[in-house]
MIDOSE-1310 file (N, C-alpha, C; in nm, 2 decimals, decimal comma, always signed):
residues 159
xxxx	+4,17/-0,34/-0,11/+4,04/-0,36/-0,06/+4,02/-0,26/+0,06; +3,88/-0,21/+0,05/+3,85/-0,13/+0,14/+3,80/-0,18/+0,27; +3,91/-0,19/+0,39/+3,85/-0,26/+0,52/+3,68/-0,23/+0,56; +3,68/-0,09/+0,51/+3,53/-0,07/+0,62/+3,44/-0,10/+0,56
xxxx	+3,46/-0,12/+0,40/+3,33/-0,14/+0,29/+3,31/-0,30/+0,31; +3,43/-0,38/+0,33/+3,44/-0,54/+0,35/+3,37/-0,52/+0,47; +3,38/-0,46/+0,58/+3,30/-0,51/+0,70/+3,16/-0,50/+0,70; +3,12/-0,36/+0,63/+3,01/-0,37/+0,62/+2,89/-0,48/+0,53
xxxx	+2,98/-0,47/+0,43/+2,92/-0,62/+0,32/+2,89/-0,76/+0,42; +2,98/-0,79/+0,50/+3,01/-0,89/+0,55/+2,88/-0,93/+0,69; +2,87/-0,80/+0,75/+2,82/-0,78/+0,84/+2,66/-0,78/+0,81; +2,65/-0,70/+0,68/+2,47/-0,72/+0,63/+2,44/-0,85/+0,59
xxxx	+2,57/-0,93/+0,58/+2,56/-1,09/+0,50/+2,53/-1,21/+0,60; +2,58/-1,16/+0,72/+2,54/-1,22/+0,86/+2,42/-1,19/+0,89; +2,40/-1,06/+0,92/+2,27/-1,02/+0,98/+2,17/-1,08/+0,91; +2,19/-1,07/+0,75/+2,07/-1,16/+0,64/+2,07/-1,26/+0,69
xxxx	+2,16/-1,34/+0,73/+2,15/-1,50/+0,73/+2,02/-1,52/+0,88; +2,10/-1,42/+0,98/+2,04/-1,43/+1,09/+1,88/-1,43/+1,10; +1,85/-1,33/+0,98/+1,71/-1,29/+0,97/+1,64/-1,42/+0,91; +1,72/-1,46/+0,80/+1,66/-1,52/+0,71/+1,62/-1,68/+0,80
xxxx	+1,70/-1,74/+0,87/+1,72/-1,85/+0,99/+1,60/-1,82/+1,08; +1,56/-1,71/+1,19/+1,44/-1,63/+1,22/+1,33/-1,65/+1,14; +1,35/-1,61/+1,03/+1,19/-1,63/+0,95/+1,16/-1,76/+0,95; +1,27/-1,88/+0,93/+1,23/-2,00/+0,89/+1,17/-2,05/+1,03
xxxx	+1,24/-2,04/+1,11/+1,21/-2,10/+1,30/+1,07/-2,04/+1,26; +1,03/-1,97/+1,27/+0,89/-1,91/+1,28/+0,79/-1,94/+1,23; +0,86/-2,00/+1,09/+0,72/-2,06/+0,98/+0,73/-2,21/+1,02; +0,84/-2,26/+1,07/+0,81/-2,40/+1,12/+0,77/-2,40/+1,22
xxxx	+0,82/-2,38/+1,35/+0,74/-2,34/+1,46/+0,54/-2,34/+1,49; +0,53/-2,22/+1,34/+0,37/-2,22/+1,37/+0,27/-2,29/+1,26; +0,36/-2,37/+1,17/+0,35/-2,49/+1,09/+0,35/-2,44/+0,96; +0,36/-2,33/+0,94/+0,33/-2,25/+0,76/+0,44/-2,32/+0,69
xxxx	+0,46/-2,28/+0,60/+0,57/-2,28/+0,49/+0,53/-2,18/+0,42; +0,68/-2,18/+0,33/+0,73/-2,02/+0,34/+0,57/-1,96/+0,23; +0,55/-2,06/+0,13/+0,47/-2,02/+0,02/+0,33/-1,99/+0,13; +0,31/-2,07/+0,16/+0,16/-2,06/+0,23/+0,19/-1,93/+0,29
xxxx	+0,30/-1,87/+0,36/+0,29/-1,75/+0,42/+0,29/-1,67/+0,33; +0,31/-1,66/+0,22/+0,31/-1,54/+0,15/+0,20/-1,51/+0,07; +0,09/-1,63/+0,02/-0,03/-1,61/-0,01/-0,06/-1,59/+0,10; -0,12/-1,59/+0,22/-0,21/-1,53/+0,34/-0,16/-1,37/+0,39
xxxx	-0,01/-1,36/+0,35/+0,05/-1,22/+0,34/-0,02/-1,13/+0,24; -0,01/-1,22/+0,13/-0,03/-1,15/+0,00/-0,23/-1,10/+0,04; -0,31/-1,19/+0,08/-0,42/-1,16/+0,09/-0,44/-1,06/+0,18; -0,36/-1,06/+0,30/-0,38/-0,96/+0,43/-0,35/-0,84/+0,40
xxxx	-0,28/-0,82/+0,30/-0,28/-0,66/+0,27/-0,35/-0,63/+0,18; -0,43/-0,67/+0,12/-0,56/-0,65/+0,04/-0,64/-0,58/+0,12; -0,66/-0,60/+0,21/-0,78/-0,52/+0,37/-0,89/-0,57/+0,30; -0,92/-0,56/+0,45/-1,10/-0,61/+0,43/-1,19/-0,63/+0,29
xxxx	-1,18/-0,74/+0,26/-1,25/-0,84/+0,31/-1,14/-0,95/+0,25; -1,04/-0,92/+0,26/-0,95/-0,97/+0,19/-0,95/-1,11/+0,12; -1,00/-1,07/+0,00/-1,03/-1,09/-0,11/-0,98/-1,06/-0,23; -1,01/-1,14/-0,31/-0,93/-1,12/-0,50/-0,97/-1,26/-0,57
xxxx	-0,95/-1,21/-0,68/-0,99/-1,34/-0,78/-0,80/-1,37/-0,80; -0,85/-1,51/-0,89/-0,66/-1,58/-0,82/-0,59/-1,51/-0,97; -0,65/-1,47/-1,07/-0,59/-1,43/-1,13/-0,48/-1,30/-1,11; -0,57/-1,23/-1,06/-0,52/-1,10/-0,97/-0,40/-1,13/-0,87
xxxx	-0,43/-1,25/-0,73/-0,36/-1,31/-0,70/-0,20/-1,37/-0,74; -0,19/-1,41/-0,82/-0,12/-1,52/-0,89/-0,03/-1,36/-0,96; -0,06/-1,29/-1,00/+0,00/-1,16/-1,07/+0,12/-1,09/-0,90; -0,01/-1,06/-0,84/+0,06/-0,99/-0,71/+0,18/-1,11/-0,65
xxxx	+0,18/-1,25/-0,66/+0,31/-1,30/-0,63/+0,37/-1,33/-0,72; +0,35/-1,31/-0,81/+0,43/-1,34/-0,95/+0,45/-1,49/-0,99; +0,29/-1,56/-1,01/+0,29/-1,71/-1,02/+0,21/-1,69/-1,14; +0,23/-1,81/-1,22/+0,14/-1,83/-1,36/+0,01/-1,88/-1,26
xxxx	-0,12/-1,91/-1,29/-0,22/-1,93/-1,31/-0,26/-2,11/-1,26; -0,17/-2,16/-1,33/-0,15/-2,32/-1,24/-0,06/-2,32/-1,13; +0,06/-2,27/-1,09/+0,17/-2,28/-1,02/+0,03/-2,24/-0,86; -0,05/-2,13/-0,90/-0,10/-2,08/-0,79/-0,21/-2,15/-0,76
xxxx	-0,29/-2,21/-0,87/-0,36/-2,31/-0,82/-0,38/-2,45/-0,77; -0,26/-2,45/-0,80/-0,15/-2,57/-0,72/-0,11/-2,53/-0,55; -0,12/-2,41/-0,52/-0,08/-2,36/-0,45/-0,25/-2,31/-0,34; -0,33/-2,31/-0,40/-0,44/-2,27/-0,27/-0,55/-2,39/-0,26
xxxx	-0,49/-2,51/-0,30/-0,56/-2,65/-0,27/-0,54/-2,68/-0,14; -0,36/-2,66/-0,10/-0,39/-2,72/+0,03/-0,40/-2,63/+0,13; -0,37/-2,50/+0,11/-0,42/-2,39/+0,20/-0,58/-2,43/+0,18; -0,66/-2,41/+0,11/-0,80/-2,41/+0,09/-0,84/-2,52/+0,18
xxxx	-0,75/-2,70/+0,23/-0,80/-2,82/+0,25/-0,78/-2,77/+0,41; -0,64/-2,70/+0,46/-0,65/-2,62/+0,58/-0,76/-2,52/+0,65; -0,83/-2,52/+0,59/-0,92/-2,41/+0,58/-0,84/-2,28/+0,64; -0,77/-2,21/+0,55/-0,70/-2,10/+0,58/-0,76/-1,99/+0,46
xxxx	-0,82/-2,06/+0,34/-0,90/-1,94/+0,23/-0,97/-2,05/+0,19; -1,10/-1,97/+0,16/-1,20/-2,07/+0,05/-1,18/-1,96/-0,06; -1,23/-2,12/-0,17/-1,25/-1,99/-0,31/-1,39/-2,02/-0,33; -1,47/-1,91/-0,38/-1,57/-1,89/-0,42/-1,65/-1,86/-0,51
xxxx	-1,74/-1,92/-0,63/-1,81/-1,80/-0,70/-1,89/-1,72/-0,73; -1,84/-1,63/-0,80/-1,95/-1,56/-0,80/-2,08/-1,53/-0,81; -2,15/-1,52/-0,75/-2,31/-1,58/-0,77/-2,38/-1,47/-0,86; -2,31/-1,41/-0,95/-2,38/-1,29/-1,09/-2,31/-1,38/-1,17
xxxx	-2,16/-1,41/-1,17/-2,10/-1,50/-1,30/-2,03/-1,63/-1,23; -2,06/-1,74/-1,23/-2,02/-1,81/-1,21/-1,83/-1,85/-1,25; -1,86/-1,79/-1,35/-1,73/-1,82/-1,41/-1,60/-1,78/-1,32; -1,69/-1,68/-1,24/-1,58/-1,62/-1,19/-1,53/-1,67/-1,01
xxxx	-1,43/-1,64/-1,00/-1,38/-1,73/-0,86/-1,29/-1,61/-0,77; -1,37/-1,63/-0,63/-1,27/-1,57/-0,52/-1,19/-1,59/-0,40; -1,11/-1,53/-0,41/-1,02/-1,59/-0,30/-1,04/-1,57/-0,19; -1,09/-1,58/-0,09/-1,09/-1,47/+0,07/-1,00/-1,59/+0,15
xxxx	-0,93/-1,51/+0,25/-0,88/-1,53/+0,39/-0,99/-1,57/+0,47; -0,92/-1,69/+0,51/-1,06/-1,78/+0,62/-1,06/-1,63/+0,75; -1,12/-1,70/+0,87/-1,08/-1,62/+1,00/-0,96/-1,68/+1,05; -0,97/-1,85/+1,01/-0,87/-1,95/+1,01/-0,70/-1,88/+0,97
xxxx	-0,75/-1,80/+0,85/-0,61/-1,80/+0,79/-0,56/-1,68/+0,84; -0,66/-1,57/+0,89/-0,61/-1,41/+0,93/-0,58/-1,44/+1,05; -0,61/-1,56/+1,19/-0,52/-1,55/+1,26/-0,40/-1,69/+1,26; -0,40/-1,74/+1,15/-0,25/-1,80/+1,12/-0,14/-1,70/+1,11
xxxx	-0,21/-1,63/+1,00/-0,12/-1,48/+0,95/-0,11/-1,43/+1,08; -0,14/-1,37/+1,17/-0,15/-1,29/+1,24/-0,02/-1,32/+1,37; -0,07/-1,49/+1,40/+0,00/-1,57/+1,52/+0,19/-1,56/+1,43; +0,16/-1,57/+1,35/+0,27/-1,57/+1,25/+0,40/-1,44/+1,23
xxxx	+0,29/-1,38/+1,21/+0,33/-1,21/+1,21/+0,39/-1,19/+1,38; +0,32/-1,18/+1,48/+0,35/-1,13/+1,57/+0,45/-1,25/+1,64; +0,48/-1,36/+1,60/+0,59/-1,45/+1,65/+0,76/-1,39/+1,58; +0,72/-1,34/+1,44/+0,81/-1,30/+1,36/+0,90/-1,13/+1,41
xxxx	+0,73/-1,06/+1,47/+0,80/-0,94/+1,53/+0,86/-0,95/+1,62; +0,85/-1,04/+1,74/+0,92/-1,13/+1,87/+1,08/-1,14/+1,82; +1,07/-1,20/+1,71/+1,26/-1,19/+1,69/+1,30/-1,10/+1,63; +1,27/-1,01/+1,52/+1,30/-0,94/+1,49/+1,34/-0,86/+1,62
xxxx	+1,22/-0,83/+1,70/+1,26/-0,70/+1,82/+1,35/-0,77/+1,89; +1,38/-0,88/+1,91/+1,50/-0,97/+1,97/+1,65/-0,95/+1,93; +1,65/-0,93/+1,76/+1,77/-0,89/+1,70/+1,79/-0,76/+1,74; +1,71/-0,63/+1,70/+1,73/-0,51/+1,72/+1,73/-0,46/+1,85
xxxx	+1,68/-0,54/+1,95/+1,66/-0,51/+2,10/+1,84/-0,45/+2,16; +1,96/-0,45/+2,12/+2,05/-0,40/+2,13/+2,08/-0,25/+2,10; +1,99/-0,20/+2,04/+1,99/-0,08/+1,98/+1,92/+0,00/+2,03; +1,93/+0,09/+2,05/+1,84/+0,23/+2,11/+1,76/+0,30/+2,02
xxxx	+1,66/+0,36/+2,06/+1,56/+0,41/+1,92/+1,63/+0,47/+1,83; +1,69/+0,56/+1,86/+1,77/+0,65/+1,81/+1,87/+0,59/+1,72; +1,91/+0,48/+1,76/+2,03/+0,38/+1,70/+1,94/+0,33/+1,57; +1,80/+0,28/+1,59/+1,73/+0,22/+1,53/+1,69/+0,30/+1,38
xxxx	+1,66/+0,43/+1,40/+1,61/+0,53/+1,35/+1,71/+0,60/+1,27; +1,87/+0,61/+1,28/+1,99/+0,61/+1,25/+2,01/+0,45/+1,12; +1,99/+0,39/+1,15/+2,00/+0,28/+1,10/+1,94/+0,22/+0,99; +1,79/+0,27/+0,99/+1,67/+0,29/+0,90/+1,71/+0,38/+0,82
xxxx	+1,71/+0,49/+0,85/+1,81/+0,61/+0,78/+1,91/+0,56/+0,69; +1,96/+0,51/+0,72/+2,12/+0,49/+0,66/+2,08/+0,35/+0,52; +2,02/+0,25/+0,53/+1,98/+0,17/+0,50/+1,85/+0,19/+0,39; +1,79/+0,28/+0,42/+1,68/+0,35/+0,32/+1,75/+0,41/+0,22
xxxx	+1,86/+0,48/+0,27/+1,94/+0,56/+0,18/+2,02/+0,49/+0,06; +2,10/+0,37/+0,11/+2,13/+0,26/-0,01/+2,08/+0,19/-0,07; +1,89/+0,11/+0,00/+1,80/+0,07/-0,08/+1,74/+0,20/-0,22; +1,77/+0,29/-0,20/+1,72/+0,42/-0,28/+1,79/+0,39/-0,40
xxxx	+1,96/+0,44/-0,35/+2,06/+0,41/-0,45/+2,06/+0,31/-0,54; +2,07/+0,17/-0,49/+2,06/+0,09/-0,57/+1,93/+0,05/-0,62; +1,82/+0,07/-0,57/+1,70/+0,10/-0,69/+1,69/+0,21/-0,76; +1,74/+0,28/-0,81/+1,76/+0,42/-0,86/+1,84/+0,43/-1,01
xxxx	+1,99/+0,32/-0,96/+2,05/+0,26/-1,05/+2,07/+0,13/-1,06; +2,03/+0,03/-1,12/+2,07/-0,11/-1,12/+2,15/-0,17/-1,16; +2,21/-0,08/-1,26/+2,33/-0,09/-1,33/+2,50/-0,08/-1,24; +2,43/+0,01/-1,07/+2,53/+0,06/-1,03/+2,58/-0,06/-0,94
xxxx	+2,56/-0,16/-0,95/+2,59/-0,31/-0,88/+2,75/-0,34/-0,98; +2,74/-0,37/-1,10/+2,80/-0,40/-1,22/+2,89/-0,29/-1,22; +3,01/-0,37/-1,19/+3,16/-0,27/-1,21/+3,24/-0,24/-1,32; +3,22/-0,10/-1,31/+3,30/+0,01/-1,42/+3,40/-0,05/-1,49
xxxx	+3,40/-0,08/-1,61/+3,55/-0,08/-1,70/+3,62/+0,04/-1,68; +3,76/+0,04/-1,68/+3,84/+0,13/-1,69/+3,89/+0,19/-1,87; +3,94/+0,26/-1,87/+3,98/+0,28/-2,02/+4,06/+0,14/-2,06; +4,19/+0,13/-1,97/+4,25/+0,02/-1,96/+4,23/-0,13/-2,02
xxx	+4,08/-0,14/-2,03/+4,05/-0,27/-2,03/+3,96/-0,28/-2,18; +3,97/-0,18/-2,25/+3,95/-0,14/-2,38/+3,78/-0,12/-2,41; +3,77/-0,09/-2,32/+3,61/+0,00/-2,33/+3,61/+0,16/-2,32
């Protein structure tokens, strides 16, 4: 075993946890849950007027059609999005982000960058920028090949 490949694995497995512990403090804290944050995520990068019909919706998080509209009843009872229709087709229905919900998202967002810069606040730009670097460069790798997770047979092993 390779000492410095083990430390590194070990060390991104911590730091995940650390992150992942942070995100939760944050969504309980400012009362979200995790789903509800990711539909008002998912809508806030739509931009202005952030908006979609839930079909569209429900595709960009990767939810069937019920799962999601199971999912903007009680966001919708918070008044964090109304849905609406369309007043040419009725048939049709929109999703927008309340003002309600863009500064939930928002109180949310910037409580989240608070620890985040709290974890990295040890590091120097340069360290940070070094780090990005290095870390872009194995997200590349392993999206590039996905196969390269999954370890090589040797001849040995009759492949």
């Amino acid at each position: 075993m390779d000492p410095v490949k083990e430390a590194i694995f070990a060390r991104l497995a911590i730091l995940s946890r650390h992150a992942a512990q942070a995100r939760r403090d944050t969504l309980d804290s400012g009362g979200l849950r995790h789903w509800q944050f990711k539909v008002l995520l998912t809508l806030r990068r739509l931009g202005p007027p952030y908006e979609t019909s839930p079909s569209r919706l429900a595709d960009l998080l990767g939810l069937t059609r019920g799962a999601l509209s199971a999912r903007l009843g009680p966001l919708e009872d918070a008044g964090l999005i109304t849905r609406t229709h369309d007043a040419a087709d009725r048939r049709r229905v929109h999703v927008r982000l309340t003002e309600a919900g863009y500064d939930a998202f928002e109180q949310h967002a910037a409580s989240e960058e608070h620890g985040e810069n709290a974890l990295l606040s040890v590091l120097s730009e340069g360290e940070k920028r070094t780090l990005a670097d290095l870390l872009r460069k194995l997200v590349e790798a392993a999206e590039a090949a996905p196969d390269a997770t999954e370890p090589k047979r040797s001849r040995s092993d009759g492949s």
